[in-house]
C-alpha positions in Angstrom: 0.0 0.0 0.0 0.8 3.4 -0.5 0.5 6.9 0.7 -3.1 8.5 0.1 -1.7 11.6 -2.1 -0.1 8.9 -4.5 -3.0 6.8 -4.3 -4.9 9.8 -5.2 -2.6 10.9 -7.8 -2.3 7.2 -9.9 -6.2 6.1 -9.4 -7.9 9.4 -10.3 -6.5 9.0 -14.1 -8.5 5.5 -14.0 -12.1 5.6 -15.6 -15.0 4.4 -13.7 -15.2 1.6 -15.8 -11.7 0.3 -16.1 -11.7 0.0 -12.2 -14.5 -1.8 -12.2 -12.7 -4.3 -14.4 -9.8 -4.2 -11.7 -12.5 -5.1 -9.1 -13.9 -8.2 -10.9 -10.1 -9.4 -10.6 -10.1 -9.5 -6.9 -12.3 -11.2 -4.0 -11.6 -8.0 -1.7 -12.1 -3.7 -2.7 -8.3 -4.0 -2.9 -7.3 -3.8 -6.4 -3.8 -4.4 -8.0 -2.4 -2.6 -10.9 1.0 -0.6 -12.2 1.5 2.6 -11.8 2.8 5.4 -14.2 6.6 4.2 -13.4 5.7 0.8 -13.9 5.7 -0.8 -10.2 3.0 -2.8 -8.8 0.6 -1.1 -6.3 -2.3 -1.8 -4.2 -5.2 0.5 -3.5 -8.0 -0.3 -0.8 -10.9 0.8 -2.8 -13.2 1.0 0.6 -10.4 2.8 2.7 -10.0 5.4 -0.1 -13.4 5.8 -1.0 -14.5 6.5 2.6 -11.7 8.6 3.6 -11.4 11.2 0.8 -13.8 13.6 1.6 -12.4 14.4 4.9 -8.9 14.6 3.0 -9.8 17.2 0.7 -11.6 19.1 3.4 -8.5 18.8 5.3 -6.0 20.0 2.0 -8.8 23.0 1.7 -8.2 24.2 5.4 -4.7 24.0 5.2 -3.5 25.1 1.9 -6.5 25.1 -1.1 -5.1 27.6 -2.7 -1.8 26.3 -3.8 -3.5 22.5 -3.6 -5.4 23.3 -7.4 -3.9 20.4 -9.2 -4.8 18.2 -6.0 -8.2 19.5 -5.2 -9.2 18.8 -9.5 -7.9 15.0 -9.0 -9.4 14.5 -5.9 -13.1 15.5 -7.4 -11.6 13.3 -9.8 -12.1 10.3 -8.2 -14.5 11.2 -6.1 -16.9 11.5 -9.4 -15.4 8.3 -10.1 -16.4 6.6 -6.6 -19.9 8.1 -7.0 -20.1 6.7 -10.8 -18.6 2.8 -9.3 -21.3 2.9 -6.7 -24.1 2.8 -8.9 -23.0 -0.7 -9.8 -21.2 -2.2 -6.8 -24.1 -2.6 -3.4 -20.9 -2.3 -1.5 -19.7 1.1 -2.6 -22.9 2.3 -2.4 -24.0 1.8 1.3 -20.5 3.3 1.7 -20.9 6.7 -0.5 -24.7 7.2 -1.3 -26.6 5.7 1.8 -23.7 6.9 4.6 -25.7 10.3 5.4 -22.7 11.2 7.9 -20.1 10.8 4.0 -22.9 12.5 2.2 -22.9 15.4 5.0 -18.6 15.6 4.4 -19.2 16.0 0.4 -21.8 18.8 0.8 -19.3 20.7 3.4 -16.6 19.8 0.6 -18.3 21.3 -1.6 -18.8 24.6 0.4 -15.4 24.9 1.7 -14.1 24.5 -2.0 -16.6 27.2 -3.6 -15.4 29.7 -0.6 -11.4 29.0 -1.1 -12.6 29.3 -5.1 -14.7 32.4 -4.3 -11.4 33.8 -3.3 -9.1 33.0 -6.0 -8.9 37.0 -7.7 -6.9 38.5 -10.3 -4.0 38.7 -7.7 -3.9 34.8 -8.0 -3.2 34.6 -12.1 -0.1 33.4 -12.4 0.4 31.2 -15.8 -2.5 30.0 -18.4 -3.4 27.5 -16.1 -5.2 28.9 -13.9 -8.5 29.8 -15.3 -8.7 26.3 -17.0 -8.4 25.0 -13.6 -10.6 27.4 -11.7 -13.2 27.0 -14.1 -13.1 22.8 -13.7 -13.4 23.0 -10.3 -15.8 25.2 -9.6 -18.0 23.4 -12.1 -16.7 20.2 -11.0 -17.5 20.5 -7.4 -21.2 21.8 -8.3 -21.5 18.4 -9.8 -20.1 16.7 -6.8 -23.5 17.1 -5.3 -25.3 15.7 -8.2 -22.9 12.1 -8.0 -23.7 12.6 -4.0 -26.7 13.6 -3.5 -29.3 13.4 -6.3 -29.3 13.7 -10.0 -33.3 15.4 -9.4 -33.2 19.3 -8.8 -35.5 19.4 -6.4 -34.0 16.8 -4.1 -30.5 18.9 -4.7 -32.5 21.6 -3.3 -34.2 20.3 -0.4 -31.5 18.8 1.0 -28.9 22.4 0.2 -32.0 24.4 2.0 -32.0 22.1 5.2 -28.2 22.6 5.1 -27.2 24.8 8.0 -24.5 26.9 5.4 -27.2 26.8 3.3 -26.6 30.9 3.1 -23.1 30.1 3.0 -23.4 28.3 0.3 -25.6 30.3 -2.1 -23.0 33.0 -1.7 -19.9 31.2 -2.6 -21.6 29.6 -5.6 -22.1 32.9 -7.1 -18.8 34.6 -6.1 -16.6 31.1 -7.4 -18.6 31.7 -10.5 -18.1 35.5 -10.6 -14.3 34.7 -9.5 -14.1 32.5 -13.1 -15.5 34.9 -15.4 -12.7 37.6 -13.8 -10.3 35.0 -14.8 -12.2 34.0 -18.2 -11.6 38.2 -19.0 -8.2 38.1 -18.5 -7.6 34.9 -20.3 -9.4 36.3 -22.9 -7.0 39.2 -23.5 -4.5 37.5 -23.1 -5.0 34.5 -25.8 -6.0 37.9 -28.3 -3.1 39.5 -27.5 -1.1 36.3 -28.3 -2.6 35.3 -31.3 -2.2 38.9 -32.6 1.4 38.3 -32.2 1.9 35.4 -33.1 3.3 33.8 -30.4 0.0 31.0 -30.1 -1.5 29.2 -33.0 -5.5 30.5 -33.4 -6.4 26.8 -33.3 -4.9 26.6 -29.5 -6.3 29.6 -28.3 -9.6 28.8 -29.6 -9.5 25.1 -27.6 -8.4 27.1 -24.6 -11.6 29.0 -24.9 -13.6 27.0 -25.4 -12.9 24.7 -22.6 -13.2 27.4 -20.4 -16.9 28.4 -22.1 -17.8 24.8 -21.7 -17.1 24.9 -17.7 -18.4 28.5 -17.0 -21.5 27.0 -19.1 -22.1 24.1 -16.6 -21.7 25.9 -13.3 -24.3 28.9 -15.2 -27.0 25.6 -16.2 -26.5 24.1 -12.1 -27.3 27.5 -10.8 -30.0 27.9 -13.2 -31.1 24.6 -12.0 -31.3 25.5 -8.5 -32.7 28.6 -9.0 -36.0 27.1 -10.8 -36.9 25.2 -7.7 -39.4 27.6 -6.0 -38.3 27.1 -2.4 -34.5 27.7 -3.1 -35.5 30.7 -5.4 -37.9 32.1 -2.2 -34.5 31.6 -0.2 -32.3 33.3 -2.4 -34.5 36.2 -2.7 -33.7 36.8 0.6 -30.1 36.5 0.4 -28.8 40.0 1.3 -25.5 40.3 -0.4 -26.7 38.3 -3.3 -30.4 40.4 -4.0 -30.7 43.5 -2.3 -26.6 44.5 -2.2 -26.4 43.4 -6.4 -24.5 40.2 -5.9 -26.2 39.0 -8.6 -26.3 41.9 -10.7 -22.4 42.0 -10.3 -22.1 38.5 -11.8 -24.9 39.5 -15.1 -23.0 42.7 -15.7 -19.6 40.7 -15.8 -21.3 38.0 -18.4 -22.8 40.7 -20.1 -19.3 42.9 -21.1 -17.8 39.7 -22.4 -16.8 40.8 -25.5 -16.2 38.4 -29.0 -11.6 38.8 -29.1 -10.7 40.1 -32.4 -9.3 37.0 -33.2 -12.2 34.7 -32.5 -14.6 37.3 -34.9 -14.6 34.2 -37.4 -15.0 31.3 -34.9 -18.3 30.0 -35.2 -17.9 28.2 -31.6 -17.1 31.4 -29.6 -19.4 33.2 -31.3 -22.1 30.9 -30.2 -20.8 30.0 -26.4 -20.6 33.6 -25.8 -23.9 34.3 -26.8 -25.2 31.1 -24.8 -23.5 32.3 -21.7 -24.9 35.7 -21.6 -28.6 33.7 -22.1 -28.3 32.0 -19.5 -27.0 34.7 -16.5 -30.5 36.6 -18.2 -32.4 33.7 -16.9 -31.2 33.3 -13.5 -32.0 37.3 -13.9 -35.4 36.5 -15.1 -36.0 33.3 -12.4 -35.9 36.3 -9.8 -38.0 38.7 -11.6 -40.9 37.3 -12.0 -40.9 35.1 -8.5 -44.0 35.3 -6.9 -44.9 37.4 -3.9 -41.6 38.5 -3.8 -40.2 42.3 -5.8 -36.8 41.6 -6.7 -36.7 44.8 -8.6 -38.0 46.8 -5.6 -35.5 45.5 -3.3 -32.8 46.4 -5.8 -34.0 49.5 -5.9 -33.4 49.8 -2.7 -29.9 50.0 -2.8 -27.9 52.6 -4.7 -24.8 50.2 -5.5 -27.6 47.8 -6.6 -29.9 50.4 -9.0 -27.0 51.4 -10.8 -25.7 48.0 -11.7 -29.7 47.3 -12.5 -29.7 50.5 -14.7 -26.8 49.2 -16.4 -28.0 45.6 -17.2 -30.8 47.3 -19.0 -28.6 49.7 -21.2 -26.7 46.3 -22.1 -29.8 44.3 -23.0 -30.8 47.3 -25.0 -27.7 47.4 -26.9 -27.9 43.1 -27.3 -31.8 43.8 -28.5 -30.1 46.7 -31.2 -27.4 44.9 -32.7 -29.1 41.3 -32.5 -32.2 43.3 -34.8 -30.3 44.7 -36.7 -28.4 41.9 -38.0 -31.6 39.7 -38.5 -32.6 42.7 -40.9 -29.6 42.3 -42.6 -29.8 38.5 -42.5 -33.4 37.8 -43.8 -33.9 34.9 -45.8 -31.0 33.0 -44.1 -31.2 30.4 -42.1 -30.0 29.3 -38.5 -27.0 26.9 -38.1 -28.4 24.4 -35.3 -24.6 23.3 -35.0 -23.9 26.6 -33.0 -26.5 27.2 -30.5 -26.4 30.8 -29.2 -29.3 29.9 -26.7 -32.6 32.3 -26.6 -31.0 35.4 -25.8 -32.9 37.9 -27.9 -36.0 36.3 -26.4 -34.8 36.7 -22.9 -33.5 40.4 -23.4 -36.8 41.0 -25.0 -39.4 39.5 -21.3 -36.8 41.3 -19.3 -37.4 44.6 -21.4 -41.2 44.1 -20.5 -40.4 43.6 -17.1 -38.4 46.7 -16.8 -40.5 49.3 -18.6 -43.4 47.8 -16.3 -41.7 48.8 -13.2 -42.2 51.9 -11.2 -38.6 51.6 -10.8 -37.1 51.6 -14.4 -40.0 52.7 -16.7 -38.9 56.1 -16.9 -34.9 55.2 -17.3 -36.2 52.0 -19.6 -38.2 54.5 -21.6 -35.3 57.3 -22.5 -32.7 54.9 -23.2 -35.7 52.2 -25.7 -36.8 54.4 -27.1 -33.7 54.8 -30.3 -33.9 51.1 -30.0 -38.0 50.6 -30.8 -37.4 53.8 -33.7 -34.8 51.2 -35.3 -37.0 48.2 -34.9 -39.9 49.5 -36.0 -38.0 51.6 -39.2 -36.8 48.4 -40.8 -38.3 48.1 -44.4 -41.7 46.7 -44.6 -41.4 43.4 -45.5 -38.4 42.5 -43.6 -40.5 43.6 -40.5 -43.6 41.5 -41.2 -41.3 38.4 -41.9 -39.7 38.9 -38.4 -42.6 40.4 -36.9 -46.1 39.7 -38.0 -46.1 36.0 -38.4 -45.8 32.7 -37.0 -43.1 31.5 -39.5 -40.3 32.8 -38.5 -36.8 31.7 -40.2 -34.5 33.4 -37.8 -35.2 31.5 -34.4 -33.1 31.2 -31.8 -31.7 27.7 -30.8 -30.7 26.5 -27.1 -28.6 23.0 -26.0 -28.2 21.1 -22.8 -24.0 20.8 -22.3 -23.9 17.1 -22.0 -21.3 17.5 -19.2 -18.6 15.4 -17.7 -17.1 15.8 -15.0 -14.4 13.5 -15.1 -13.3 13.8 -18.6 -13.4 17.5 -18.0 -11.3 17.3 -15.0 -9.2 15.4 -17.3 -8.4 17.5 -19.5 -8.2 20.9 -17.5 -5.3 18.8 -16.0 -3.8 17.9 -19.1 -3.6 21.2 -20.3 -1.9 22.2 -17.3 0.5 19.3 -17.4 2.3 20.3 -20.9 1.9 22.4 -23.8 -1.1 22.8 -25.8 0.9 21.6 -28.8 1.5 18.2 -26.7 -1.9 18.0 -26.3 -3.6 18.2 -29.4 -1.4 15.9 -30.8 -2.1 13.5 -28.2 -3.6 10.4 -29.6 -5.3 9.4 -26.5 -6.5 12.1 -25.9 -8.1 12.7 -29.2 -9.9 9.3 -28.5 -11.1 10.2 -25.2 -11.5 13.8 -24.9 -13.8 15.9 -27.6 -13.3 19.9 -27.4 -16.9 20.0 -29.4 -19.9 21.4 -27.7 -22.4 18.6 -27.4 -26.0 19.9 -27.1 -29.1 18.4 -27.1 -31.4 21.3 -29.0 -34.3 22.2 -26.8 -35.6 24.9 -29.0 -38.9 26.3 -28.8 -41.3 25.8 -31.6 -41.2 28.0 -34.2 -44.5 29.2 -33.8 -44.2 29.6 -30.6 -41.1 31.4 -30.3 -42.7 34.0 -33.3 -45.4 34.6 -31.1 -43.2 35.3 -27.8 -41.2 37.6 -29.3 -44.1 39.9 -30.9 -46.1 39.7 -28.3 -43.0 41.3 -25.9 -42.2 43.9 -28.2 -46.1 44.9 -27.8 -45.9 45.0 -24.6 -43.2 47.3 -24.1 -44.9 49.7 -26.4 -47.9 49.5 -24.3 -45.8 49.6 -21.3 -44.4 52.6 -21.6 -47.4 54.3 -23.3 -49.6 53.1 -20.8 -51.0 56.0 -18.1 -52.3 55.5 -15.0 -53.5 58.5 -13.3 -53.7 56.8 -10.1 -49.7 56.1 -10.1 -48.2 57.9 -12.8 -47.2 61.9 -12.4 -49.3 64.2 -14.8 -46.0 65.0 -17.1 -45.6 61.0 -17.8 -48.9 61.4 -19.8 -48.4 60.9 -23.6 -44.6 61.1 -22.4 -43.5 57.8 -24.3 -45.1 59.6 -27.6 -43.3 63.4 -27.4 -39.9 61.0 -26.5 -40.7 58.6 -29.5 -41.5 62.0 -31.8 -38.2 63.7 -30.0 -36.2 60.6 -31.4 -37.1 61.4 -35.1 -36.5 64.7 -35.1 -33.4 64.6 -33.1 -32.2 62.0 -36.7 -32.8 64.9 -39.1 -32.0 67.6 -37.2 -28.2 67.6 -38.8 -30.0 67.2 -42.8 -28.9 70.2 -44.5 -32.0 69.1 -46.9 -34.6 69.4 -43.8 -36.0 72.4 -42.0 -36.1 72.2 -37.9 -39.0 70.6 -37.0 -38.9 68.1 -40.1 -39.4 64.6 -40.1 -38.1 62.1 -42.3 -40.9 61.4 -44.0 -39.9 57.9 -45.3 -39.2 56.5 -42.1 -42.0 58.0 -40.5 -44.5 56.2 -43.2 -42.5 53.2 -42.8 -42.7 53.4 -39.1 -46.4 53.7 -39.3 -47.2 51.2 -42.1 -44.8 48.7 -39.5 -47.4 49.8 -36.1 -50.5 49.3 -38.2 -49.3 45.7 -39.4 -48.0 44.9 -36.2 -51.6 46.5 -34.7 -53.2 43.8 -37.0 -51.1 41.3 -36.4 -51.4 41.6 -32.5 -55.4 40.5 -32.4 -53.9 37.0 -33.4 -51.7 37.0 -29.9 -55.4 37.5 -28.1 -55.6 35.5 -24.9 -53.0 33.1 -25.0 -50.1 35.7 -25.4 -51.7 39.1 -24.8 -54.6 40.4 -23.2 -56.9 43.3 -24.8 -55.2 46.7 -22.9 -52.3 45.6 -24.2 -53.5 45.8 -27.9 -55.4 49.2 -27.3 -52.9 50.3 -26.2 -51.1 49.6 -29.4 -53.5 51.2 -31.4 -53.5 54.3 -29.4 -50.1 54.8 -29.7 -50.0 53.9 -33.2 -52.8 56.8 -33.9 -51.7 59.3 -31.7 -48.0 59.2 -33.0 -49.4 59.0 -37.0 -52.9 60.5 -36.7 -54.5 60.3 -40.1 -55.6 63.6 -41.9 -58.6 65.1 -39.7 -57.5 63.6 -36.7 -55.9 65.5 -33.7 
């Protein structure tokens, strides 16, 4: 036998199922193999497997920090235990029916997240590192799913019963948050070096897109939790995460993430980006529109918190902008379902409606929307009823599940670390075992469907924003959304040397009007199922008050 960090170190490289094998060799949990020198050596499988949590908890409390290389084999193996179990009775009244073992993993888990939590920008030191970080962190999320349940809910209940359950909600956010400060820099970085030269585009594109691939996963288990009512009801009342913009911090980091100048072309990056930035929206949107709960008036609350808030909504403007404008551009093509860039037009557009519905935002929503609505509704006739005013529309978004793995990706974040990238994509085994690819299984909504959403949000803002109630609004916010709408066109002609102040561009105002009164049409389609009747008077209102027809005032 041999010493547990060795033990640790030789096993962990050992698929599930080729230690399986080694157990069907042997009478006893004490397997026999040779290591990678070549000697002979004997692991107790039982010992190991019953004794590791405590170790890793022990390396994390001593030294987690400089223990990375460690920590990523020793969730390893542990994902390897927890995959064995499944098939050996032994193992599994050892790991998954032990509730004191199953207690150890969960405070694993935390202790990992908070030493993770901590791991800034004063911690980068080598490319390593966010490949690393970003493995564990997604790694040890998954820990709980080989320990505790692979069901949601049950994950849930049993975090929520937790006594760190607080604890715990925090450090998931901040590891996470910690990963895309290091997925920024890394970013940079792999630009800066492709630019010059000194990295092949090829490697720097793997690099990324491992790292896309883990920050995906730990974005989908948060999601996860978050859709289970009871944890969402608790995290709601998570101060540093709701009220003092923990949360917000994290979406406004996702959302800057820029496409590298060298990665313009790549197809993959494009995509993972994009998917990313859809998926921190719907953890935005899971607390949005919780019931009997106002996240958006608790953020209010909180200067630090409404700023961050106010910037979100300039950023999903600017995403609604340039993601419009390029499907004007793009009509008649079609989407490539190899590249899913998940729904996050659709989710920029329901948290528009949620924002120029509240007291909060409406007015800030409405005089930073309203250049983005004049550009929607300006686009040329029939490229606005293709993408508008019906159910058939050809420029869907598409969304994938990340078929993740914990221990291949543990693998591989280690054997980038381990050498070169050059050494490693030349690896045969590791083209046999390891695929860089984003494996998704497309979820998207039907096309109908996803027509429908999107028109019937864009009315809604429009009605949202031209909607007055004397009861709540101030006297000057009446017809307000109008003069700011009328503003906006005069404000683009104002610098015509062909145009008198005061002038409108004629063209785009017809076009703009021929665009509400189709869209006006269109809308009585959306009646109940997607929008109620106010919201289509109040359509038609606004249509006729901005482009009365000759007679009316």
């Amino acid at each position: 036998m041999f010493n547990l960090i060795s033990a640790i170190e030789e096993l962990s490289g050992i698929p599930s199922k080729d230690i399986t094998k080694l157990l069907k060799e042997t009478d006893t949990f004490t397997i026999q193999f040779n290591d990678s020198r070549g000697c002979s050596r004997q692991i107790d499988i039982e010992g190991l497997a019953s004794s590791l949590p405590l170790h890793v908890i022990a390396v994390l409390l001593s030294n987690g920090r400089e223990n990375f290389l460690h920590l990523l084999q020793s969730i390893r193996l542990l994902y390897s235990f927890s995959d064995l179990a499944t098939r050996h009775s032994r193992l599994e009244q050892i790991l998954l029916d032990d509730v004191k073992l199953s207690e150890q993993v969960i405070d694993l888990v935390i202790f990992m997240l908070i030493v993770l939590a901590q791991s800034d920008q004063d911690n980068y030191v080598g490319r390593s590192l966010p490949v690393i970080h970003a493995a564990l962190v997604a790694c040890s999320f998954h820990l709980l799913t080989g320990y505790i349940s692979s069901q949601w809910q049950d994950i849930a209940n049993v975090m929520l019963a937790h006594p760190k359950v607080d604890i715990f909600m925090d450090v998931a956010f901040d590891s996470v948050q910690a990963t895309f400060r290091l997925l920024h820099m890394e970013l940079s970085m792999l630009n800066h070096n492709v630019l010059c030269n000194s990295s092949s585009l090829c490697i720097a594109e793997k690099t990324a897109n491992f790292i896309f691939q883990q920050c995906e996963a730990s974005l989908h288990y948060l999601l996860s939790l978050c859709q289970q009512k009871l944890f969402r009801d608790r995290l709601l009342k998570n101060k540093e995460l709701c009220k003092n913009g923990g949360i917000l911090s994290l979406t406004c980091n996702i959302l800057k993430l820029i496409i590298p100048e060298c990665f313009k072309e790549s197809l993959d990056v494009v995509a993972a980006i994009s998917r990313l930035k859809s998926r921190i929206l719907s953890i935005l949107l899971q607390l949005c529109e919780a019931e009997n709960f106002s996240y958006l008036d608790e953020v209010a609350g909180s200067q630090k918190s409404l700023h961050l808030a106010k910037s979100i909504t300039i950023q999903i403007l600017d995403i609604l902008k340039v993601g419009f404008k390029r499907e004007a551009v793009q009509a008649g093509d079609s989407v490539d379902r190899r590249y899913p860039k998940g729904f996050l037009l659709l989710n920029s557009l329901r948290l528009a409606d949620i924002f120029s519905d509240d007291s909060n935002f409406r007015s800030f929503f409405m005089a930073n929307a309203i250049h983005v609505l004049n550009e929607i509704l300006a686009v040329p006739h029939q490229v606005f009823l293709s993408n508008w005013c019906t159910v058939d529309v050809h420029l869907s978004e598409e969304d994938g599940n990340l078929e993740y793995d914990p221990f291949i990706a543990a693998s591989l974040a280690l054997i980038f670390q381990s050498g070169s990238p050059e050494s490693i994509l030349s690896s045969a085994s590791l083209s046999s075992e390891i695929n860089f690819s984003y494996h998704s299984n497309f979820n998207g909504i039907h096309l109908v469907t996803y027509g429908q959403q999107r028109t019937s949000y864009l009315i809604k803002i429009v009605a949202n924003l031209h909607c007055f109630v004397p009861s709540f609004c101030e006297e000057e916010e009446r017809n307000l959304f109008l003069k700011k709408f009328h503003e906006c066109l005069l404000m683009e002609t104002s610098d015509s040397s062909l145009m008198h102040p005061g002038d409108v561009n004629t063209h785009k105002a017809a076009t703009i009007c021929e665009n509400l009164s189709s869209l006006s049409n269109y809308a009585a389609s959306l009646i109940p199922n997607m929008l109620n009747d106010e919201d289509v008077q109040l359509l038609r209102v606004c249509k006729r008050s901005c482009f009365p027809r000759r007679g009316e005032s």
